[in-house]
C-alpha positions in Angstrom: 0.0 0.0 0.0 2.9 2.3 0.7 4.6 1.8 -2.5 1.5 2.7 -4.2 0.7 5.5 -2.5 4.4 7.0 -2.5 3.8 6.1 -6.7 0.4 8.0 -6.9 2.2 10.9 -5.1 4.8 11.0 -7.4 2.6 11.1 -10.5 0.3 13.5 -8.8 3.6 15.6 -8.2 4.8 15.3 -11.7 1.4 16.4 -13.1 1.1 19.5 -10.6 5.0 20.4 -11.5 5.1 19.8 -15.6 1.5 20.2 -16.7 0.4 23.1 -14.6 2.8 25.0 -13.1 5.7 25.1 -15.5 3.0 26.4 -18.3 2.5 29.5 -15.8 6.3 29.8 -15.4 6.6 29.9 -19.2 3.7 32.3 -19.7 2.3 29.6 -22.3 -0.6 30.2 -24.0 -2.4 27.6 -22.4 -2.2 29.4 -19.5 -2.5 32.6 -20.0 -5.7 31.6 -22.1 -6.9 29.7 -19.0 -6.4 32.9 -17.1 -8.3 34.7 -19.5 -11.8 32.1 -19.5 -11.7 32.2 -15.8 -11.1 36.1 -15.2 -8.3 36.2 -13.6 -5.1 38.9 -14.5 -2.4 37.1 -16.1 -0.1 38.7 -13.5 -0.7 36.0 -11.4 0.3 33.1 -13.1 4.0 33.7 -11.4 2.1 33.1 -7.9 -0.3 30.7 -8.8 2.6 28.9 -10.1 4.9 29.3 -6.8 2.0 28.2 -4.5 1.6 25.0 -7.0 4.7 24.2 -6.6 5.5 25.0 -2.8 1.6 22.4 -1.7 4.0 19.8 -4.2 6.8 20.5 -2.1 5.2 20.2 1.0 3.0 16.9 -0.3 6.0 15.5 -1.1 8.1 15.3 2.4 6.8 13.1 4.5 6.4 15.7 7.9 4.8 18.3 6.2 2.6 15.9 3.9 -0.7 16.6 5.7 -0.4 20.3 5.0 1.0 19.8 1.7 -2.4 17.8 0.9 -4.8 20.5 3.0 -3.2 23.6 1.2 -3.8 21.6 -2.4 -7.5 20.8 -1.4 -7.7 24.3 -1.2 -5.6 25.4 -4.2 -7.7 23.1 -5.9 -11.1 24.5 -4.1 -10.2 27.6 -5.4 -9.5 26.0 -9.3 -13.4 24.6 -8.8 -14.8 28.1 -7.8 -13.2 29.7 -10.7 -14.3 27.1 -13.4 -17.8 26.6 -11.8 -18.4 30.8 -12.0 -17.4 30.6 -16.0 -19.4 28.1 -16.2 -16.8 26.0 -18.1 -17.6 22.5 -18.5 -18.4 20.3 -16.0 -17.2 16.7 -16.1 -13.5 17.9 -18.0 -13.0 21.1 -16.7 -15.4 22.2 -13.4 -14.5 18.7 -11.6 -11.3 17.9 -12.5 -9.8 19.5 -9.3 -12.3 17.0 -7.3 -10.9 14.3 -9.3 -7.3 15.6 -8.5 -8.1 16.7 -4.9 -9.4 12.8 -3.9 -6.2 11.4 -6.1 -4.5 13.7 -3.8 -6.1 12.3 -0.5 -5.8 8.6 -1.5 -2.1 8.6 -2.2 -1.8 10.2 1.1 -4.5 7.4 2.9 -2.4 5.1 1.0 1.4 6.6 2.3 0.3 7.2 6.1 -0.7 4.1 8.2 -2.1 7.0 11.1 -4.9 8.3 8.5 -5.4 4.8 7.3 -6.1 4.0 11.4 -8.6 7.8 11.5 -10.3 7.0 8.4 -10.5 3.3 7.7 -12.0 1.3 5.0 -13.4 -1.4 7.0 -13.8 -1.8 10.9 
């Protein structure tokens, strides 16, 4: 269970880093078009990238991973909100950062034998 977990993190990691962060570093036009549909300045794609990358960071060591995942919920709240106002598509575009955000919360159920014991499958 740990290995998978500790792989699921990884790839979640590698997803937040390459596909959605570096775009905002680069000032791609996938981002700064996504900026654009959801109303938000294009000045922030420099901060929205750093705070990607620092709920990554702190997902990613293994004292800090409960805040790591807490912060991204909210990072990823915050995607939700903005997608669900702009009334972008749902299932590809509205939810994806519920999709992302329980990915997120199952590699760390999967990595952390005390949550496993708080929330458990089976009694």
């Amino acid at each position: 269970m740990k290995i998978a977990g500790w792989v699921l993190s990884g790839l979640i990691g590698l997803f937040l880093v390459v596909a959605s962060a570096a775009p905002k570093f680069m000032g791609i036009e996938a981002a700064t078009y996504a900026m654009e549909v959801v109303g938000w300045p294009v000045k922030y794609l420099l901060l929205i990238g750093c705070i990607e990358v620092g709920c990554v960071i702190l997902f990613l060591i293994p004292r800090t991973a409960l805040l790591g995942a807490v912060l991204t919920t909210g990072l990823l709240g915050g995607a939700l909100a903005a997608n669900l106002r702009v009334d972008n598509p749902l299932f590809s575009h509205t939810l994806f950062s519920i999709y992302l955000g329980v990915a997120v919360w199952v590699a760390l159920w999967l990595r952390e034998e005390k949550l496993r014991g708080v929330f458990p499958l089976v009694k």
